[in-house]
ZAMARGU-4260 file (C-alpha; in steps of 0.2 Angstrom, whole numbers, plus 5000, padded with zeros to 4 digits):
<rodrens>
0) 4985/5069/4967 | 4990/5071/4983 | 4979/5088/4988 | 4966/5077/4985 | 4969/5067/5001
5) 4975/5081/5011 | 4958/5086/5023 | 4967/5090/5038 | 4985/5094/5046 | 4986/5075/5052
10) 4986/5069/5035 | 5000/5079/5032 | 5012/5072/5047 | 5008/5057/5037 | 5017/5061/5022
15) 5035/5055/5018 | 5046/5070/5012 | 5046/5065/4993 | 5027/5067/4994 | 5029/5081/5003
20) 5039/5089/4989 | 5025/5084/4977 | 5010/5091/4987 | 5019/5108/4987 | 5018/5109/4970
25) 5001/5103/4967 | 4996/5118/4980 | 5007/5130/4969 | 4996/5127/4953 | 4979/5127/4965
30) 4985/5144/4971 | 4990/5148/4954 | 4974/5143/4947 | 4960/5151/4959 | 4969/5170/4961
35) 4972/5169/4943 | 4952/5168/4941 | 4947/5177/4956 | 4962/5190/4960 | 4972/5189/4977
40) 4988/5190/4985 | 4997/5179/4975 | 5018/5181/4976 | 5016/5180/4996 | 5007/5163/4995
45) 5019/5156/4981 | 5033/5160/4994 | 5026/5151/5010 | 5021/5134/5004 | 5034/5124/5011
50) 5034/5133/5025 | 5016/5131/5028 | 5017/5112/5025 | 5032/5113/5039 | 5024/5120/5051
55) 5008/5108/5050 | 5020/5093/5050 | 5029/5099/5065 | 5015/5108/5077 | 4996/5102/5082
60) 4987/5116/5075 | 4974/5120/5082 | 4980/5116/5102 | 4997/5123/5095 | 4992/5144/5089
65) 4999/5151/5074 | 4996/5170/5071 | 5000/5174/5052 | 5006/5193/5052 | 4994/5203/5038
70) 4987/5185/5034 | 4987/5189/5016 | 5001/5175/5016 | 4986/5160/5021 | 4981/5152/5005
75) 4990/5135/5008 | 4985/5134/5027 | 4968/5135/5023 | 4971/5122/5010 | 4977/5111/5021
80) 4965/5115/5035 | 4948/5109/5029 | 4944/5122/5016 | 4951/5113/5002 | 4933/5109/4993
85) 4927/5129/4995 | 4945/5135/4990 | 4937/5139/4975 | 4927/5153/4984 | 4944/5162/4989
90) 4938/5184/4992 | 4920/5180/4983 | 4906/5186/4991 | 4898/5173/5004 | 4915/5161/5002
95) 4933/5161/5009 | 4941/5178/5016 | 4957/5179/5009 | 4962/5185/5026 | 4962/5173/5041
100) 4946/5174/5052 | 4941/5164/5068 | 4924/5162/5062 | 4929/5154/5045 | 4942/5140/5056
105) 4947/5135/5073 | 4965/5132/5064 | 4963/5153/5062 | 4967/5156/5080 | 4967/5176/5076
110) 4960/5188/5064 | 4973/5199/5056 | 4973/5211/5040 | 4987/5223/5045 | 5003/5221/5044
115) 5015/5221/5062 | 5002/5216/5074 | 5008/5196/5075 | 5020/5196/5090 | 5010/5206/5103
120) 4994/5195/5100 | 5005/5180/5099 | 5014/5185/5117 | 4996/5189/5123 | 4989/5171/5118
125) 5006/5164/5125 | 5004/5173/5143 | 4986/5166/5144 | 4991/5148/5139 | 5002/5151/5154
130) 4989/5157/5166 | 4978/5144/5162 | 4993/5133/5166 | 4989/5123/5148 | 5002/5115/5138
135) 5004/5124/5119 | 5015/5132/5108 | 5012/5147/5101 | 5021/5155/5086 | 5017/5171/5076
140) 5026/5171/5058 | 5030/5189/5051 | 5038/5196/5036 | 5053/5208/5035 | 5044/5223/5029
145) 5031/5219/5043 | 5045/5219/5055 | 5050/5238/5051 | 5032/5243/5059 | 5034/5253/5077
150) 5022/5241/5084 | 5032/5225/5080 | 5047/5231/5087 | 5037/5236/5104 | 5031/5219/5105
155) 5049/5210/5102 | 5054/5221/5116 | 5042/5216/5127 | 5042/5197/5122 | 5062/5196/5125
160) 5059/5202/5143 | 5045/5192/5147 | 5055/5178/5143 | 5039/5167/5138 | 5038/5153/5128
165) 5037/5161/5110 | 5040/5155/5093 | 5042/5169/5082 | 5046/5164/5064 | 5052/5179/5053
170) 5049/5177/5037 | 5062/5187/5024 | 5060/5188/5006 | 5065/5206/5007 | 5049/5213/5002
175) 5035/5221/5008 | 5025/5227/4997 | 5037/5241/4989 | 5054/5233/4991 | 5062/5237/5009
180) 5074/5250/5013 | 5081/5255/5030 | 5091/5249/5045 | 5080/5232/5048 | 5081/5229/5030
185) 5101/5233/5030 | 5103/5221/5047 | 5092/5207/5039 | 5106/5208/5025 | 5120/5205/5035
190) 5112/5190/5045 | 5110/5182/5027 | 5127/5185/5025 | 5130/5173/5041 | 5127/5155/5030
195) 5146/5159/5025 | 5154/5162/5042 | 5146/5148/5049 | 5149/5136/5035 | 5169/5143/5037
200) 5167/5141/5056 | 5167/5123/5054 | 5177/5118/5041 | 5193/5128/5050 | 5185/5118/5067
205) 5188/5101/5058 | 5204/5106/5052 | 5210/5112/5069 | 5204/5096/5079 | 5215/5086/5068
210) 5232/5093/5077 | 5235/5082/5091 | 5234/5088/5111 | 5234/5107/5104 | 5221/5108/5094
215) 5205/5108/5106 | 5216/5122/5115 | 5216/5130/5100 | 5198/5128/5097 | 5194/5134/5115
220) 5204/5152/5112 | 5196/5155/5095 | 5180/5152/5102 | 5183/5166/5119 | 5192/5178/5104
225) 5178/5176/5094 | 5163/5181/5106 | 5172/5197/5105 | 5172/5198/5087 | 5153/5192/5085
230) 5148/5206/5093 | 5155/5217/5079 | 5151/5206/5062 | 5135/5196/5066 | 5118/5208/5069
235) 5109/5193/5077 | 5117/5198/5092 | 5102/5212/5091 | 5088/5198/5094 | 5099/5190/5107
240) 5103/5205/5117 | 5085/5208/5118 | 5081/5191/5123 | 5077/5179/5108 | 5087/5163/5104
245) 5091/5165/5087 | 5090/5152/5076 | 5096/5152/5055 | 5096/5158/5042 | 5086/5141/5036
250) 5080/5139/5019 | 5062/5143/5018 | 5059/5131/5003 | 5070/5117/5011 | 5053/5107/5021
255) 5065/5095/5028 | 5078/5108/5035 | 5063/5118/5040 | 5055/5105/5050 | 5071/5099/5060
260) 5073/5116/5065 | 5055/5117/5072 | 5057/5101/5082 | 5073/5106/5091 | 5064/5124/5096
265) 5051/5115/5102 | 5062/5108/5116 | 5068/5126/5118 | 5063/5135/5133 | 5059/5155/5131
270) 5056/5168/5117 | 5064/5162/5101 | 5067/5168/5083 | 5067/5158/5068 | 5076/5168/5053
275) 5070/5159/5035 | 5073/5163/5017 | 5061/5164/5006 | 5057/5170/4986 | 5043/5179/4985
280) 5033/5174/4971 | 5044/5157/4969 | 5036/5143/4956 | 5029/5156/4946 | 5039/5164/4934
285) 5031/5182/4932 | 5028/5182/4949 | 5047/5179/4954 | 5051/5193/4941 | 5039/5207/4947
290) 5035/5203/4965 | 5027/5219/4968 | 5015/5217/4953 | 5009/5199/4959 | 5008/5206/4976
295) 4989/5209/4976 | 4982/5206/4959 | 4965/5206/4949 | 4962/5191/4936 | 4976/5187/4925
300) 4982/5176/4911 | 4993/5161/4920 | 5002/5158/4902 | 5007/5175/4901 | 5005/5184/4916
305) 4996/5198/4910 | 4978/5205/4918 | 4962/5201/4911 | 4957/5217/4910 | 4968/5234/4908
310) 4971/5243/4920 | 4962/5261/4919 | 4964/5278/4923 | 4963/5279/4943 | 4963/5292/4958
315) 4978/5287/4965 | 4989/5288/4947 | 4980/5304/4945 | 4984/5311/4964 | 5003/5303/4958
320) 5003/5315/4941 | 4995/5328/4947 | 5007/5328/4962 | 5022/5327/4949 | 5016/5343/4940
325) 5015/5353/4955 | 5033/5349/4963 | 5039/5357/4948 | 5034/5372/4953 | 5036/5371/4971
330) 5050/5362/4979 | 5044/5364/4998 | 5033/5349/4989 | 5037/5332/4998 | 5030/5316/4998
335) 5031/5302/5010 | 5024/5284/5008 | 5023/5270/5021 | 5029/5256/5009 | 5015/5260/4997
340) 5025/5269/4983 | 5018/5260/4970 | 5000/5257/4978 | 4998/5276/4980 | 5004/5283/4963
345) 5019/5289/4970 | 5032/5279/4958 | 5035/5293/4948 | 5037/5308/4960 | 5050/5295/4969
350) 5059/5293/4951 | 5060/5312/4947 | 5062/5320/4964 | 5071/5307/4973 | 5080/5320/4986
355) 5060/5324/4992 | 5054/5306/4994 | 5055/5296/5009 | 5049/5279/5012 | 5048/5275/5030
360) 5042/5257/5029 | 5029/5249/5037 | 5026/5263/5050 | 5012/5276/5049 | 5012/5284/5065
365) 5031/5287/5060 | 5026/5294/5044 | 5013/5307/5049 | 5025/5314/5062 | 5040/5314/5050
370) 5026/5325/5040 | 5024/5336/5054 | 5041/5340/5058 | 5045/5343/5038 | 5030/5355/5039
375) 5035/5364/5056 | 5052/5368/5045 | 5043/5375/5030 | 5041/5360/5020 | 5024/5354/5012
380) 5022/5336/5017 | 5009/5328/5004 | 5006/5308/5011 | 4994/5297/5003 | 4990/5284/5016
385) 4976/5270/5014 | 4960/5273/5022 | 4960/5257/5033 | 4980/5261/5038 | 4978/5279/5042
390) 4968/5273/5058 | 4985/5269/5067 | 4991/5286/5064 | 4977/5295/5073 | 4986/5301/5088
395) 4997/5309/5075 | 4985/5317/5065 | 4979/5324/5083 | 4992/5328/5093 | 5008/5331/5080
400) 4998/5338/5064 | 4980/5347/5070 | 4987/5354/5087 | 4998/5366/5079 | 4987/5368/5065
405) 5003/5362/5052 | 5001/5362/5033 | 5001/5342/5033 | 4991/5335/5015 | 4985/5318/5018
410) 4978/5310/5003 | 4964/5296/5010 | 4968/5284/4997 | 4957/5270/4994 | 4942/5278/5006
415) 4924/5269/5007 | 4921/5251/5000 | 4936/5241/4992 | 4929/5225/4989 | 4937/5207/4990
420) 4949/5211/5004 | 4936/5213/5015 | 4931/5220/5031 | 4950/5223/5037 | 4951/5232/5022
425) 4938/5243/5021 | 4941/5262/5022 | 4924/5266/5030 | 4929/5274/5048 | 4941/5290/5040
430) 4925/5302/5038 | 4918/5299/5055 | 4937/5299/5065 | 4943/5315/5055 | 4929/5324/5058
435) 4932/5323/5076 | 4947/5331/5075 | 4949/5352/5077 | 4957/5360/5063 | 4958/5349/5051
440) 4949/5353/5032 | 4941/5337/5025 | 4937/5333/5006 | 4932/5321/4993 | 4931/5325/4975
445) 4916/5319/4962 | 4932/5314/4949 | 4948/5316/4941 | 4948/5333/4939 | 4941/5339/4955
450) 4956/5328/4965 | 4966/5338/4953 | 4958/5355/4962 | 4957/5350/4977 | 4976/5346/4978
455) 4980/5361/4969 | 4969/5370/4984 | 4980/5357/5000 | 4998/5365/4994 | 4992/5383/4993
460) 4982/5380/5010 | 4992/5383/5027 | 4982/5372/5038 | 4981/5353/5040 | 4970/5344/5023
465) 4963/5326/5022 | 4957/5322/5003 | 4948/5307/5002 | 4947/5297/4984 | 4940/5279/4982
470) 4949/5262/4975 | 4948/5264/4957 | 4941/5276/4945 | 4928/5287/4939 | 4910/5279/4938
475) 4909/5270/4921 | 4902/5280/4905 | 4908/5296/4912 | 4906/5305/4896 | 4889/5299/4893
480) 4875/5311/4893 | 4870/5308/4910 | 4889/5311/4917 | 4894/5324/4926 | 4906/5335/4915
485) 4924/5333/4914 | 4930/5347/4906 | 4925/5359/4917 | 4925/5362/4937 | 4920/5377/4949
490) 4934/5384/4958 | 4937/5376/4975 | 4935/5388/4989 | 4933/5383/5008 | 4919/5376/5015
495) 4909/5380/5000 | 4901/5366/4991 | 4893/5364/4975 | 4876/5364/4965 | 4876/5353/4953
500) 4859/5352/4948 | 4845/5365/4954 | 4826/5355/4958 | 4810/5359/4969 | 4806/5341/4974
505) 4820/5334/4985 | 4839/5336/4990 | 4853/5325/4987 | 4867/5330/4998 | 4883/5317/4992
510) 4900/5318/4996 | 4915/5309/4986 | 4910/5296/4971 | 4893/5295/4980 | 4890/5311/4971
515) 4892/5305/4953 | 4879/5290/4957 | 4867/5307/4963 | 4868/5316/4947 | 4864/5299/4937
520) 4850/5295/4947 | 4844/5314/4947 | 4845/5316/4927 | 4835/5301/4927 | 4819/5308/4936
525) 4819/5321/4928 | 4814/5312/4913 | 4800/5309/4926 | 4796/5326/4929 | 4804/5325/4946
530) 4815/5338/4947 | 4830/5334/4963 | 4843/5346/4968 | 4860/5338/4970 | 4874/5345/4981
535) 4891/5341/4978 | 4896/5345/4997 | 4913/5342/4991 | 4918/5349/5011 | 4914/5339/5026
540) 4925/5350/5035 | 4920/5364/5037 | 4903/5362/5030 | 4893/5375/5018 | 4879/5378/5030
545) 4872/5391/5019 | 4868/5381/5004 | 4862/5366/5016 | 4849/5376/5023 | 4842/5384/5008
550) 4841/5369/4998 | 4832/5359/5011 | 4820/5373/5015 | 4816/5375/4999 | 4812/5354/4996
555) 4808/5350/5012 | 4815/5334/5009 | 4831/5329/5010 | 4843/5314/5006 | 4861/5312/5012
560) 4873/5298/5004 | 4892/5295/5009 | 4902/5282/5006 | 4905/5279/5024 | 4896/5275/5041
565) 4882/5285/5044 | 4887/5291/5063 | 4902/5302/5063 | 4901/5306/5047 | 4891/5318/5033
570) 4872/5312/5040 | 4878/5316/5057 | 4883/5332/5053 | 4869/5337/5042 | 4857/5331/5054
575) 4863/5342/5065 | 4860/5357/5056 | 4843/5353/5050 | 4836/5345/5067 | 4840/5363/5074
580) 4827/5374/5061 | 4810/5375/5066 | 4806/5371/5049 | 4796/5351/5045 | 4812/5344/5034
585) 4812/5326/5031 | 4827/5316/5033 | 4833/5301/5025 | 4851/5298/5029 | 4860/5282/5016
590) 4877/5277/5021 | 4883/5260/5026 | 4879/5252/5048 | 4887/5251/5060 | 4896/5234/5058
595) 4912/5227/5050 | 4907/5225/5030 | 4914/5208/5024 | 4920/5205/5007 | 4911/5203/4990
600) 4914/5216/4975 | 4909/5235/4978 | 4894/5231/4967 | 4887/5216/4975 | 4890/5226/4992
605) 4883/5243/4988 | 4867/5232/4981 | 4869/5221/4999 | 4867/5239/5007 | 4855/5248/4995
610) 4868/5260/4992 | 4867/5257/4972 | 4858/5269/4961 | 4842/5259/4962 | 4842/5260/4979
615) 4844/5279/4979 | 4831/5281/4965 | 4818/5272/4977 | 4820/5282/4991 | 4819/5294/4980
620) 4801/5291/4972 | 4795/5285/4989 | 4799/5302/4999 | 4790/5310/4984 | 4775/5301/4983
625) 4772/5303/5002 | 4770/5321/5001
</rodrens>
């Protein structure tokens, strides 16, 4: 195998192309192989191998800087950069991120996890080489869908003016994540279009050269008529005018071509643009097929393509349904997605209410002030934005939604620990920014059904709602004994938060799925004659005061668990309600520090952060057995 000699970029250089071929293949199945067992962003890498492998042939990584936009797409770079032997470790708890990370490689020049960031950290890297007067090149590779992002844009703006050196590769495989819509997406399609024109261009210029003493003349005229005309038919124009070189379409897949196009920008001077094609999901079969399922994917079958375990019930299909039912009835219900359709349970509101769905890319800060304007006008905006992503729209939520107090439902999606993706990923910072925000109403529901309340609650509120839900689905053996109930739910009311258990020897106060791990832990010691009261706050904003107070004057001892940082969020808040009584309440506040939470699985992390139910039962038995 050739992968077996490949250690470093060098080795690569070294290879002829028919080897070349071969090695891309051979990384294929390895990708194929390890995100099959461990889960991963598989159709993305599938479509950047040869890429990759160009890009190492042509540039001296790491004097040369390569900023991979999202990073989800780095798989074969970190194959080929020293990481083959731990490749195996890909998103596992203590192994390789699945994301690009300084720490992990110096060939990582720059952490990324989000998508549209590549070009202004690129530029930035670029204007310091130059400073420092050192000699490198620097290139940031981004997708399409990446490129529809507000901040992308800004930063091609600012990088055609500069007129630095910069080698900005634009992936397009016309996806995203959902497939892309819109203005970029329609230019991008004509620039496609342009491997015709050109290839006509010169036949009719081979043709024309053969008449004798008129034909140059000839050429010379077409060519002044035809500057004209460019204008009109060919969209690159919009990346030259701004002041890139444009160079392509080129054949993503095509290493040779690819690599002869990196050599001759490399004697380029200024801000240039590389247009490739490439198929997302290529080599795979299934993955070509259904792109946006082999996006990001748990472990699967490689024979059929199927995932090892079903998929279950979730919050974000439930929000989705839920959602679906109650547009019926109300057709001032809108929803708008940021490229998420799928990813947020929103494919089947799209399908059936197609005139009140808008997807407006990569672009969240767009998205939540598109919200406000359909709310200013009556509408009733319902957006269901990740956790981790929602923290680019936070001016938005500020200064468009919560200043004129609009009737904006934004669905937290995602919220708390997700795992494998790791710390770019997690949804960790939403409690503790919202809650800073006048105005806004802020909830988390124990399960399925009170996500169905809460939303019901959002559309007939007037005001501006966040409803946070976690990655996945209820707690496992919901309708065991020690479950809370699903049948039945108390009416959502402001502010009011719930008693789910009554007790004399210590409160829990739990907010979101925290609340369901409570109730376990509470039915459990009770078996133990400890008796715990468990409150479902189910409001972080505004908070029920009244219930707080009496339950932790009653116990004297209370115990606060969010899925979240502890400063900003529900300790911080209850602290400050119980530091102001005269009365001798202990405190013990679980929630997750302040620091960037790396990847692992939600259960190996909660266990890392003694956020488990073990962890709460021991608190628990020790703030007992002190008094």
């Amino acid at each position: 195998m050739i992968l077996e000699k490949i250690n470093l970029p060098d080795d690569v250089k070294k290879l002829k192309k028919e080897e070349k071929l071969i090695l891309a293949e051979e990384i294929r199945e390895e990708i194929k192989d390890v995100v099959s067992k461990n889960g991963g962003h598989l159709a993305s890498n599938l479509g950047v191998v040869e890429l990759t492998i160009a890009l190492h042939s042509v540039f001296d990584m790491p004097k040369d800087k390569i900023v991979w936009d999202v990073g989800h797409q780095t798989y074969t770079h970190k194959l080929l950069t020293g990481r083959k032997d731990k490749f195996k470790t890909l998103r596992k708890k203590d192994g390789l991120a699945g994301f690009p990370k300084a720490e992990e490689s110096d060939y990582d020049s720059f952490n990324t996890g989000h998508s549209s960031t590549s070009i202004s950290a690129s530029l930035g890297m670029a204007k310091a080489r130059d400073i420092k007067k050192e000699n490198n090149k620097v290139i940031a590779v981004i997708g399409d869908g990446a490129l529809t992002g507000g901040m992308a844009l800004e930063a091609l703006n600012d990088a055609g003016n500069s007129k630095t050196d910069l080698i900005v590769i634009l992936n397009d495989n016309e996806m995203s994540i959902s497939k892309n819509s819109g203005g970029m997406a329609r230019m991008l399609t004509n620039l496609r279009t342009k491997k015709l024109y050109e290839k006509s261009n010169g036949v009719v210029k081979k043709i024309l050269r053969k008449i004798p003493y008129l034909g140059e003349k000839i050429i010379n005229l077409i060519i002044n008529i035809k500057k004209g005309i460019k204008q009109l038919i060919i969209p690159k124009m919009y990346f030259e005018d701004i002041g890139f070189k444009y160079l392509g379409p080129v054949d993503g897949h095509n290493i040779e071509a690819l690599e002869n196009v990196f050599k001759s920008c490399k004697l380029v001077k200024g801000p240039i643009l590389i247009h490739i094609i490439t198929k997302k999901g290529k080599g795979y079969k299934f993955a070509e097929k259904n792109p946006n399922k082999f996006h990001s994917i748990s472990s699967f079958d490689l024979e059929s393509g199927e995932k090892l375990e079903k998929k279950k019930k979730d919050y974000s299909k439930v929000m989705g349904e839920k959602l679906v039912k109650l547009a019926k009835n109300d057709k001032r219900i809108v929803a708008i997605t940021a490229s998420m359709e799928d990813g947020t349970g929103l494919n089947e509101f799209a399908s059936k209410f197609p005139d009140r769905f808008f997807n407006v890319e990569i672009a969240e800060q767009h998205a939540l002030g598109f919200a406000a304007g359909l709310a200013k006008e009556g509408m009733k905006p319902v957006i269901p934005i990740y956790s981790s992503f929602l923290q680019r729209g936070y001016d938005q939520i500020v200064h468009d939604i919560c200043m004129q107090n609009l009737q904006v439902v934004i669905c937290v999606d995602r919220a708390g620990i997700v795992g494998s993706d790791g710390e770019t990923h997690q949804g960790l910072l939403d409690l503790c920014f919202l809650n800073s925000i006048p105005n806004i109403t802020i909830m988390a529901p124990k399960n399925f059904l009170e996500l169905e309340k809460m939303l019901e609650y959002a559309i007939k509120s007037n005001k501006p709602i966040a409803i946070r839900y976690p990655r996945g689905g209820e707690e496992e053996g919901e309708n065991s004994k020690d479950s809370l109930e699903y049948g039945s739910i108390n009416k959502i009311s402001r502010g009011k938060a719930e008693v789910l258990l009554e007790g004399e020897d210590i409160t829990i106060i739990s907010i979101g799925k925290m609340t369901e791990y409570a109730y376990k832990v509470a039915c459990d010691l009770k078996k133990e004659n400890i008796n715990v009261e468990v409150i479902n706050i189910r409001f972080l904003k505004p908070l029920d005061k009244e219930k707080v107070l009496k339950s932790a004057i009653k116990t004297k001892k209370v115990i606060t668990i969010e899925d979240g940082y502890l400063i900003g969020g529900l300790a911080s808040s209850i602290n400050d309600i119980l530091i102001k009584q005269d009365e001798k309440i202990k405190i013990l506040n679980m929630g997750y520090p302040d620091k960037f939470i790396k990847q692992g699985s939600v259960k190996e992390i909660e266990k890392k952060y003694k956020m488990d139910k073990d962890s709460i039962k021991e608190n628990i038995l020790k703030m007992v057995e002190k008094t």
